[in-house]
N, C-alpha and C positions, 0 to 999 in steps of 0.2 A: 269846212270844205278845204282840204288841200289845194296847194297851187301846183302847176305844171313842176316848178322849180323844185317844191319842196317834197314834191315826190320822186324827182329824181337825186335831190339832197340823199332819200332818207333811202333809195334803193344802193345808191352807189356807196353807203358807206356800211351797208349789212353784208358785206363779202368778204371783209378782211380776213388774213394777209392780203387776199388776192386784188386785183385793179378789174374795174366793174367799169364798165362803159355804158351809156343806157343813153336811149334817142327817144326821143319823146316826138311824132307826130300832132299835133293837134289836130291839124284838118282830117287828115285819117282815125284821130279818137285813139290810135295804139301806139303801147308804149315795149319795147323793145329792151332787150341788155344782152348783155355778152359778159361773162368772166374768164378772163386771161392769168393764168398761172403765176405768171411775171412779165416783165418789160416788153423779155424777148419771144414771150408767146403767141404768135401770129396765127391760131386757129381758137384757141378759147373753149367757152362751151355756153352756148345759145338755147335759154330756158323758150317755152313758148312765149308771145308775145301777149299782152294785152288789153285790155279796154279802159281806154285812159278815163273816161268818166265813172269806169269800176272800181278805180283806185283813189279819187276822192276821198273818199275815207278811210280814217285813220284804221278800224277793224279789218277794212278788205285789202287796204295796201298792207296788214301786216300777213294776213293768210296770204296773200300773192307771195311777199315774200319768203315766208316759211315753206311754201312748195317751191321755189326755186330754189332755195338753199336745200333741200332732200334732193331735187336734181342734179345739182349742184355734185353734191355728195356724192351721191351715185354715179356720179362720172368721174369719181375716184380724186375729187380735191379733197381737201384733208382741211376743212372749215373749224373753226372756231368754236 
């Protein structure tokens, strides 16, 4: 079972170029991100949020992942 931490470890560093910000609720159970273009990007783009005890594991935090990188995508960043 993943930790709080290494889930935001392993979200914040599946965005590259781009800077990944991700909050992580506990008490609320959901975990949130935002990817910014660069530095100076003050709007981002904000995948849905989701169920931090959903991402626990390693399979479903990778499928969360893989849908937000096609969101991602689709809002026209240019991903890895």
């Amino acid at each position: 079972m993943l930790s709080a931490e290494d889930i935001k470890t392993e979200i914040e560093s599946a965005f590259s170029p781009y800077r990944c910000a991700v909050q992580i609720a506990e008490l609320l159970n959901e975990v949130s991100l935002k990817v910014y273009r660069d530095d100076y990007d003050n709007v981002g783009f904000m995948p849905q949020p989701a169920a931090l005890s959903d991402l626990r594991s390693d399979d479903l935090l990778g499928e969360y992942i893989e849908i937000c990188r096609k969101q991602v995508r689709e809002a026209e960043f240019n991903l890895a």
